[in-house]
C-alpha positions as CSV (number, residue, x, y, z in Angstrom):
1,X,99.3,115.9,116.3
2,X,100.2,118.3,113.4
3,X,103.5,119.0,114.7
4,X,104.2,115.4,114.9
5,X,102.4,115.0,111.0
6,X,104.8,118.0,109.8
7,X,108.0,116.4,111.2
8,X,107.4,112.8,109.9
9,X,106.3,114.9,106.3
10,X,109.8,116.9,106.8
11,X,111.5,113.9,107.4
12,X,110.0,111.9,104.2
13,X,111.2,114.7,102.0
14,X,114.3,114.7,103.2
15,X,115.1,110.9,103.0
16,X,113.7,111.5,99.4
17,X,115.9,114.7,98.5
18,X,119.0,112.5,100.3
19,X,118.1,109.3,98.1
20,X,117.8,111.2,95.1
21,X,121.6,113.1,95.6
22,X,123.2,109.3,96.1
23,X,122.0,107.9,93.7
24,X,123.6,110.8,90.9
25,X,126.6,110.6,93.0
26,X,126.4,106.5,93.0
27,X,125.2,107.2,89.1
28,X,128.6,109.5,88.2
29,X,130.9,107.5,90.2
30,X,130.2,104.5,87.7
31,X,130.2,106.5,84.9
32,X,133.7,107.3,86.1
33,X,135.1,103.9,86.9
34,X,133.7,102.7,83.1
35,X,135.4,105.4,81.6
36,X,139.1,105.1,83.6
37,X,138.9,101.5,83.1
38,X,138.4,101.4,79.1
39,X,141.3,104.5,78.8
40,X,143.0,102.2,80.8
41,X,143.4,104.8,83.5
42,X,142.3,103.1,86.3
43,X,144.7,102.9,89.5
44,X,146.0,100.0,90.9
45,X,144.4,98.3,93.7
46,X,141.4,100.6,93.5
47,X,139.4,98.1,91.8
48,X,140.0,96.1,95.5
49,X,139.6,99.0,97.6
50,X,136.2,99.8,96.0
51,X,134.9,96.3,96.2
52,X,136.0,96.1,100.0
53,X,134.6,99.7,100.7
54,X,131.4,99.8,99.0
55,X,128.3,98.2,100.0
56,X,126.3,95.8,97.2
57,X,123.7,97.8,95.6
58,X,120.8,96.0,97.0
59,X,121.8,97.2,100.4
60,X,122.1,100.5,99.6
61,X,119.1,101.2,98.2
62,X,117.0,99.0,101.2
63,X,118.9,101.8,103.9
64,X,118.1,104.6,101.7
65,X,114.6,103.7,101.2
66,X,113.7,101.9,104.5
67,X,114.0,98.5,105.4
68,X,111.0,97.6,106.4
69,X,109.1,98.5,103.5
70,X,111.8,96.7,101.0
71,X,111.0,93.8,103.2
72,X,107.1,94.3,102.7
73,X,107.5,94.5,99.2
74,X,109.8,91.5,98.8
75,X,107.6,89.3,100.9
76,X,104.4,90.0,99.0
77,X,106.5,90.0,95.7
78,X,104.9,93.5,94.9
79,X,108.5,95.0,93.3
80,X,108.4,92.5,90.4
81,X,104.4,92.7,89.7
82,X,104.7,96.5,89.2
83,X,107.8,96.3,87.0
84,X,105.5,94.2,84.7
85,X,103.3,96.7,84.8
86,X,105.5,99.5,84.3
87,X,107.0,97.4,81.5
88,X,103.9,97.3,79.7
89,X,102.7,100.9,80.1
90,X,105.8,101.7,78.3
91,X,106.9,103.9,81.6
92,X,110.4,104.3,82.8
93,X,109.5,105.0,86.2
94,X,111.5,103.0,89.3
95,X,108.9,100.6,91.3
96,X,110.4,101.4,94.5
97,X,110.4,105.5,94.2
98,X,106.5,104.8,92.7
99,X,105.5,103.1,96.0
100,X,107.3,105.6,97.8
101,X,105.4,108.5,95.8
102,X,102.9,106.7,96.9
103,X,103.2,107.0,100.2
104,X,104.0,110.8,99.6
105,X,101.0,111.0,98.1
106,X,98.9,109.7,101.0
107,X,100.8,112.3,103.7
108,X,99.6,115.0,101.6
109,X,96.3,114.1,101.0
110,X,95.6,113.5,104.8
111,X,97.5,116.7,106.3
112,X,95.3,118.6,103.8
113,X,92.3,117.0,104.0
114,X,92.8,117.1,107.8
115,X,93.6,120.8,107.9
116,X,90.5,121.2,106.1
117,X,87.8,119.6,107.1
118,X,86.0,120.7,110.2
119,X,87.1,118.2,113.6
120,X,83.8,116.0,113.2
121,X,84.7,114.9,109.5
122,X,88.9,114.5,110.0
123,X,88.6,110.6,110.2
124,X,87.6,111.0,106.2
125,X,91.4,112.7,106.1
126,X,92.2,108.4,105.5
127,X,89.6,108.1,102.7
128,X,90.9,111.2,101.3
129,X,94.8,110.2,101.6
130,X,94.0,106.3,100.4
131,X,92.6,107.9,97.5
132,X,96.0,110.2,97.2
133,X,97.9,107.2,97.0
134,X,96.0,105.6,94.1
135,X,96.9,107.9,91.9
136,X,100.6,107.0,90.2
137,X,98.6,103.2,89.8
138,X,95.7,104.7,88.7
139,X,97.8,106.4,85.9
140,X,99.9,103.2,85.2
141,X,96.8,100.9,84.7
142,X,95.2,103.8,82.5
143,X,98.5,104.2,80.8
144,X,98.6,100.8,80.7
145,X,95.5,100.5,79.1
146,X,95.7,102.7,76.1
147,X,98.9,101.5,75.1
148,X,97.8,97.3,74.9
149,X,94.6,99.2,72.8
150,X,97.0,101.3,71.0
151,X,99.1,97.7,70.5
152,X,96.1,95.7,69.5
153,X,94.9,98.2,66.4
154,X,98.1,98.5,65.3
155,X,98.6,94.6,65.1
156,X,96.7,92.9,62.1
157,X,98.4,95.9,60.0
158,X,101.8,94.7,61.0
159,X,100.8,90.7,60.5
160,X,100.1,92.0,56.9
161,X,103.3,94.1,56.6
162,X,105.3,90.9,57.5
163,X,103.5,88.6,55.6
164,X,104.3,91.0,52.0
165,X,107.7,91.3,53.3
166,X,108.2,87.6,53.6
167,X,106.7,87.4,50.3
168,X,109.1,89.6,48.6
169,X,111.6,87.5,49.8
170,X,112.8,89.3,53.1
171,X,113.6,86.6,55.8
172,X,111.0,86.7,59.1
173,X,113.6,88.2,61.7
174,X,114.4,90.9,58.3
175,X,110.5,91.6,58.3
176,X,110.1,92.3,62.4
177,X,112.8,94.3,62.3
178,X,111.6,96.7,59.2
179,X,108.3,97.2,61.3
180,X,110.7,99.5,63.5
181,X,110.7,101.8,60.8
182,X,107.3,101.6,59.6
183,X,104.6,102.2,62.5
184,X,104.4,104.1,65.5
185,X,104.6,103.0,69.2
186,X,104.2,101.0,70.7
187,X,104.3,98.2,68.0
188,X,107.5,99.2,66.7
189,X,109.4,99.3,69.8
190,X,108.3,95.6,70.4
191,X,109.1,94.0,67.5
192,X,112.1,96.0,67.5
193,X,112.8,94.3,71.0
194,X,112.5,90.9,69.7
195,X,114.6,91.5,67.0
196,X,117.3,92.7,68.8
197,X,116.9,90.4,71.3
198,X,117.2,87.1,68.5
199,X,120.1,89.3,66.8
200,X,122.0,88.9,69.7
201,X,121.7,85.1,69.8
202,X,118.5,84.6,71.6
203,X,116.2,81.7,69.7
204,X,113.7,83.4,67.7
205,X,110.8,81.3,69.6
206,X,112.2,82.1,72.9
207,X,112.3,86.0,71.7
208,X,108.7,85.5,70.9
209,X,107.4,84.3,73.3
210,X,109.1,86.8,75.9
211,X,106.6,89.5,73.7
212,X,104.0,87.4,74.3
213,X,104.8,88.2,78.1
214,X,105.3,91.5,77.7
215,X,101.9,91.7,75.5
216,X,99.1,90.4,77.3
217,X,97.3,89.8,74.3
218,X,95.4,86.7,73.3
219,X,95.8,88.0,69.4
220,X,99.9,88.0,70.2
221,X,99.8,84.4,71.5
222,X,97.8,83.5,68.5
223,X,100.7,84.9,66.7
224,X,103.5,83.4,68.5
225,X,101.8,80.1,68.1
226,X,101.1,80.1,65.0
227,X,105.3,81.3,64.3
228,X,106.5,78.3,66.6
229,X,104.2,75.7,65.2
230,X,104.8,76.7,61.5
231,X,108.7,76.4,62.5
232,X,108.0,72.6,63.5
233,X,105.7,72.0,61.3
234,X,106.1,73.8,57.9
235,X,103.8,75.8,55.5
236,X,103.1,79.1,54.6
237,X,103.6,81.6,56.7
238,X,102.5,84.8,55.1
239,X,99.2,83.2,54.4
240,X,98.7,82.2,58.0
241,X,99.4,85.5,58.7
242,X,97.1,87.1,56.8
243,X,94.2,84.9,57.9
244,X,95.1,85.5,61.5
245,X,95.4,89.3,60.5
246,X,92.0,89.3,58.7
247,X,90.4,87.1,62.3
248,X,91.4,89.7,64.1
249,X,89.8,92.2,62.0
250,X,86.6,90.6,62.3
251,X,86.7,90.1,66.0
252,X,87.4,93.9,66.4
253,X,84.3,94.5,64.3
254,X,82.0,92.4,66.6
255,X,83.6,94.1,70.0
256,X,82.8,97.4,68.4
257,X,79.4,96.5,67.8
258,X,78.8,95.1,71.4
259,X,80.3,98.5,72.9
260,X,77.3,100.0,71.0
261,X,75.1,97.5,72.2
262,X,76.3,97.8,75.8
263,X,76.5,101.5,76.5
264,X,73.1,102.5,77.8
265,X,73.9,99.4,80.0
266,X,77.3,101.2,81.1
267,X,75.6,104.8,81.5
268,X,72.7,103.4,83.4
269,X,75.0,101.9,85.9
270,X,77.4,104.9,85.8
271,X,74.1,107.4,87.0
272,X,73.0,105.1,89.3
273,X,76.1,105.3,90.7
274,X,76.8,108.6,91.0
275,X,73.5,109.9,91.9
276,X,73.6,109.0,95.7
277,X,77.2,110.3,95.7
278,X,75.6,113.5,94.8
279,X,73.2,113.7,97.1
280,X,75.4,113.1,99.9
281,X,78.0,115.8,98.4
282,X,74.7,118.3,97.9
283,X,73.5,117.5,102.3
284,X,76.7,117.7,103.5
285,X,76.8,121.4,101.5
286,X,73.5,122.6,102.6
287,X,72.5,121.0,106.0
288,X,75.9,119.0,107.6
289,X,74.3,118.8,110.8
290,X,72.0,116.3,108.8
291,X,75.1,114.1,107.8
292,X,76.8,114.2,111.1
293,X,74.7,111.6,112.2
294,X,77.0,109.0,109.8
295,X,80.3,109.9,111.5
296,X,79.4,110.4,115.1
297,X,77.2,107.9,115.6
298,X,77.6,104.0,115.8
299,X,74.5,103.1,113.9
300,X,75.1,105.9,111.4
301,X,78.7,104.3,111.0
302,X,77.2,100.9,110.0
303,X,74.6,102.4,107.9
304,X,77.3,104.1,106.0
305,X,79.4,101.6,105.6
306,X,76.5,99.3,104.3
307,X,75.5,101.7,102.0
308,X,78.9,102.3,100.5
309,X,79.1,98.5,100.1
310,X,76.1,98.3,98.4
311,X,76.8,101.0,96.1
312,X,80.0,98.9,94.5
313,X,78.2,95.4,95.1
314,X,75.7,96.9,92.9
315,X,78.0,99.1,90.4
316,X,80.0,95.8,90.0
317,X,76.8,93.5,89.0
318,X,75.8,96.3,86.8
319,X,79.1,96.1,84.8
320,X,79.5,92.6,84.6
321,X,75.6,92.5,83.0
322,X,77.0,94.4,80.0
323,X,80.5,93.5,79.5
324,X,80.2,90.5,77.2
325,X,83.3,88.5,76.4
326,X,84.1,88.5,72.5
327,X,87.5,86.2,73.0
């Protein structure tokens, strides 16, 4: 059983090491062709022979990675759901080496945990590698998480830095563009997106409203609504945008206020949590013959399980007790 675990580990890193030396080679190899083709040094008839001889991209990276899970992935639609959320965790990680860090992740986690742990508690080596895994999402979603808060403070500042730009005459598309140079990520690298995006001849609603996809905001769709409907509609911008700047202000005051409200909720839950995780992590230390009973045993399987359940059925009414909607 380890012999077999080692050689499929082996293999993994080697398809991975493999994958990795393509892709430079694929990488230079364009870099190349660009370069002959705007010297004008490119040969004749090796445009053809390239296009016969190499395979479409697509293809290439479904062998190198494995078929079947590029199929998986495709079927469930899982590719395009983590570029999303790549895109707005401001990471410029690859889906498809994530999932198969992943996966990496998960091998490691169990050989270890199975080396380990005495032969009565290997079956946790799953739990143990499952959790493995998590960790590259767990770090988007966290990553994920800061930056839309990051975003959202940052936003009534910039409604207000538009709306005195427009009043001293700078044209909307100017004003989204000038917040590039004034604030930090990752509000300038949005706006700056937009802009460039409506520079190159993309409408100015439809650049919008592709940050409003990108931004998961409600306070960005307030924004992009009230920019479109002003466009059909007429009126003053700047002081639209100062009233939706100083909303926003106000709503962040009330959330604030809640979080204080709602925290011994939040750390009562939290201890009640943790506590019977602790106690099982302080028997399985001192007496293990005591815990053995939940792993060997059928009933003690069940009971387990049903305890486990419980636990999150009960952490999960817990927070949804305290977390009180201020949209």
């Amino acid at each position: 059983m380890f012999l077999f675990l080692g050689i499929l580990l082996v293999v993994w890193l080697s398809a991975m090491a493999v994958w990795w030396v393509l892709s430079g080679l694929l990488k230079s190899a364009d870099f190349t062709k660009i370069k002959d083709r705007l010297t004008g040094r490119e040969k004749k008839g090796a445009k053809a022979k390239a296009k016969a001889a190499a395979k479409p991209k697509h293809l290439l990276e479904r062998e190198l990675a494995g078929g079947r899970l590029v199929d998986v992935l495709k079927k469930y639609e899982l590719l395009p759901k983590l570029q999303v959320l790549l895109d707005q965790a401001g990471l410029k990680w690859n889906p498809l080496k994530t999932i198969q860090g992943c996966c990496l992740l998960f091998i490691v986690g169990f050989l270890v945990t199975w080396l380990i742990l005495p032969s009565a508690f290997q079956a946790f080596a799953y739990v143990v590698g499952a959790g493995f895994a998590t960790l590259p999402i767990l770090y988007v979603i966290r990553a994920r998480g800061k930056r839309l808060a990051r975003f959202e403070e940052l936003f009534p500042e910039s409604l207000e830095f538009v709306a005195r730009s427009m009043r001293a005459g700078h044209a909307f598309s100017v004003s989204l563009e000038m917040i590039h140079r004034e604030f930090q990520e990752p509000i300038a690298g949005e706006f700056r997106r937009s802009f460039e995006e409506h520079n190159l001849g993309l409408p100015l609603d439809v650049a919008l409203q592709k940050m409003a996809k990108r931004v998961p905001s409600l306070d960005v769709h307030f924004f992009v609504s009230a920019v479109l409907l002003q466009k059909r509609t007429g009126g003053n911008l700047a002081e639209i945008l100062d009233k939706l700047a100083y909303v926003i202000r106000e709503r962040f005051k009330l959330r604030g206020r809640i979080r204080a409200i709602s925290a011994h909720g939040k750390m009562t839950g939290t201890a009640l949590t943790c506590i019977p995780i602790g106690v099982a992590l302080l028997m399985f230390w001192v007496n293990p013959d005591y815990i053995r009973f939940f792993f060997l045993d059928e009933i003690g399987n069940y009971m387990m399980g049903a305890a486990i359940l419980l636990q999150i059925i009960g952490y999960g009414i817990m927070r949804k007790i305290v977390a009180i909607d201020v949209n």
